[in-house]
N, C-alpha and C positions, 0 to 999 in steps of 0.2 A: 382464468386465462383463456383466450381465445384458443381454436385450431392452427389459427393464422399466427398468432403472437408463437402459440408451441414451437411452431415451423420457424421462425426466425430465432428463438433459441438454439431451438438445435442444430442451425445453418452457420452461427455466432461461435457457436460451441465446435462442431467440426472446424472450422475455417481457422479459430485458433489453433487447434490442434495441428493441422495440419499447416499452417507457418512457422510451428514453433517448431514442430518434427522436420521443417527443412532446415531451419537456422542448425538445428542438433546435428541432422545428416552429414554436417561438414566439417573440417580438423576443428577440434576444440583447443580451443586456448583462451586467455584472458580477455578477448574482445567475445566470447560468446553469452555473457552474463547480457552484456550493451546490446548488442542484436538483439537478445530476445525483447528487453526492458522496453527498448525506445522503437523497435517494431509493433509492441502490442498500444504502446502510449499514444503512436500515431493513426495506427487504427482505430484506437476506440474515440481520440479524438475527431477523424472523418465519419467518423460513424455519427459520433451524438453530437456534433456541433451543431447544427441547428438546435436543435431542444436546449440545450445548455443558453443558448443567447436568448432564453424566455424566462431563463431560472434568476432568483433575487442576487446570487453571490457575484461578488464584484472586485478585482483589486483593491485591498485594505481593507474587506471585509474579512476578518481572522475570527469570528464565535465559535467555531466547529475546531477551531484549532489551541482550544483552550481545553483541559480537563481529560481530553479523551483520548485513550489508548487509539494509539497509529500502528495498523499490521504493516509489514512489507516481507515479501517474500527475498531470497539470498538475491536473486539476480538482480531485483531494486536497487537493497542495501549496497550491494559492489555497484551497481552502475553510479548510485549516488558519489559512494567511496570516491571512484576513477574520476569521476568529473572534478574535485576536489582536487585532487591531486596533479589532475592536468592543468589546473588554473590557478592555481594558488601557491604561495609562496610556503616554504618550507615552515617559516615564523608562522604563518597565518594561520597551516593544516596545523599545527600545536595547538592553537587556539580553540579552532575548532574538535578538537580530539580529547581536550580538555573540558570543552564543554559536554561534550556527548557521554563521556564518563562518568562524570557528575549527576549526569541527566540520567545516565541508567542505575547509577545507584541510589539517587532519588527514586524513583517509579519503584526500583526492588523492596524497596522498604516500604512504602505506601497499601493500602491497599484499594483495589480501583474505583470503589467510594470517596476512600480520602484523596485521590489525585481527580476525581472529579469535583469534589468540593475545593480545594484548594485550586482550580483551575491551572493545573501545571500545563506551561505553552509545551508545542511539539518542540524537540530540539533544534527542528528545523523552521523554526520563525521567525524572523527578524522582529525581535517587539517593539522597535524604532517604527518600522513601515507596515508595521502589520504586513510584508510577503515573504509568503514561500522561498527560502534561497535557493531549492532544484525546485521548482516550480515546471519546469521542462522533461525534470527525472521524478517527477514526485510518483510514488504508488500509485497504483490500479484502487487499491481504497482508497485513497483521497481522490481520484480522478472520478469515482463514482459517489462520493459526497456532495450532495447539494440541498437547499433550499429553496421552498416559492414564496418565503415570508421573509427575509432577515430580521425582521420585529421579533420572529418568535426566537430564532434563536437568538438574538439579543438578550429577550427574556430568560431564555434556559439557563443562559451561562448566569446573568445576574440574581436569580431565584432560585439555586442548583435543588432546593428543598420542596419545589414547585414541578414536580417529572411531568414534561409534557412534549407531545411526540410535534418531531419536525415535519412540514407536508412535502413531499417530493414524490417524484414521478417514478409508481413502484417499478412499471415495467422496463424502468432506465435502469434500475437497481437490478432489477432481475437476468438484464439483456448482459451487465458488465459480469455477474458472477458468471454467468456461460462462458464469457471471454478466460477467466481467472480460472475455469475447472477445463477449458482447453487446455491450456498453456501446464499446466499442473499435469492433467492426463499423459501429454508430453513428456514430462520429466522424467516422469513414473514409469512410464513405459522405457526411457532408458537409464533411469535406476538412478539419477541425482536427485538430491534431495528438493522437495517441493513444498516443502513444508513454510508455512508464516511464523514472523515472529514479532514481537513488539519492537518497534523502529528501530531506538534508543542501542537498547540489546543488540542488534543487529547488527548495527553501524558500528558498533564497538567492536565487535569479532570481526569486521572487515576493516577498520583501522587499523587491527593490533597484527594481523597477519597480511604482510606486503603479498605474498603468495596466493593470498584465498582465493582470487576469481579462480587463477589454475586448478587451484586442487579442488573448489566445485567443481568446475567443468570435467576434472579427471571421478568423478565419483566420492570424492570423500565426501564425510559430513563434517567439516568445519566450523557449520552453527549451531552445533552442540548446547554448546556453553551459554547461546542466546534462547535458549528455551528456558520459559520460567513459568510456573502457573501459580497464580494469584491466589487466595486464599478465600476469596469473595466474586471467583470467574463461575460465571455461567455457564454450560452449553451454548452453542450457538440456537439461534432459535431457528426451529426445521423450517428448511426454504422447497420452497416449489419446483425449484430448478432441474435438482438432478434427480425428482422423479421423473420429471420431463424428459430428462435426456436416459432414463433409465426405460422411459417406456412405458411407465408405471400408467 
């Protein structure tokens, strides 16, 4: 990485921080999860929209949303949670709550080999239109997912036995984890939890508790229960990042 590129991480990484520590500075309650979620969503979309309209992914392209473990951190999952619940009928959120269930004790039983071989869709797919249904609330990892080939991932998904790496624009990947370890620094700093969890799991602890956005925002940890580690998870593989922003 450049000196130049350094310097816009760590300008990425401050600037998060410090939107998400104003969001915090003010009475917490259930709309604080939403401020944060759909403030960082709009900035990181002013940020990289030009580059994203070079990139191959397209409405009803879904390959990246086949097989592969989805993070979202609590404030995601409740933003998605709320929007649900403000648009949808009481029958519908069943439906949906039902499905999510399924879908997390599917993924629990798997192990992330066999939900990538098996190309389990995210819960959040519509596999009629191949879209996104929060596609406006979707995560900071999906929002930083892309491709410059759809050919290839086309190939990944249908050859899962063939591992071959997608091309994308690392220092777009690089620019949004700065965004993601602001926003996190944030939390930490005022002691709510910041932690990611697999979608599925997520969404489920914030369905099953009408309360949660509160009692995140009040300090508990309420997504307890959506921590799971897989039996064949990795470490993450070391990123550049926060040596960068360590100075290193």
């Amino acid at each position: 990485m450049t000196a130049q590129f350094d310097n816009t991480i760590r300008e990425l990484f401050a600037n998060e921080t410090a939107n998400a520590r104003s969001v915090l500075s003010q009475a917490r309650d259930r709309d604080t999860a939403v401020k944060l979620t759909f403030g960082a969503g709009q900035r990181a979309d002013r940020t990289f929209l030009p580059v994203f309209q070079s990139v191959a992914c397209k409405p009803g392209c879904a390959f990246c949303c086949r097989g592969v473990r989805v993070d979202a951190t609590a404030p995601e999952a409740l933003t998605i949670v709320r929007g649900f619940r403000e648009t949808m009928s009481k029958e519908h959120i069943a439906v949906i709550v039902d499905h999510v269930k399924r879908h997390a004790a599917l993924v629990r039983s798997m192990t992330l080999e066999e939900r990538y071989r098996a190309r389990v869709p995210c819960p959040m797919l519509d596999q009629t239109s191949d879209r996104c249904l929060v596609h406006d609330a979707r995560p900071m990892s999906c929002r930083v997912h892309h491709s410059l080939d759809a050919a290839d991932c086309e190939a990944a998904l249908l050859h899962p036995d063939e591992r071959r790496g997608i091309p994308r624009y690392p220092d777009v990947m690089s620019a949004h984890e700065a965004m993601i370890l602001g926003q996190r620094k944030a939390l930490a700093a005022e002691k709510l939890d910041f932690r990611s969890f697999e979608l599925s799991l997520a969404l489920e602890v914030a369905f099953e508790h009408e309360d949660a956005a509160e009692r995140w925002a009040n300090g508990e940890r309420v997504f307890d229960a959506a921590f799971f580690a897989w039996p064949d998870e990795e470490p993450a593989e070391e990123s550049e990042v926060p040596k960068i922003l360590l100075g290193e």
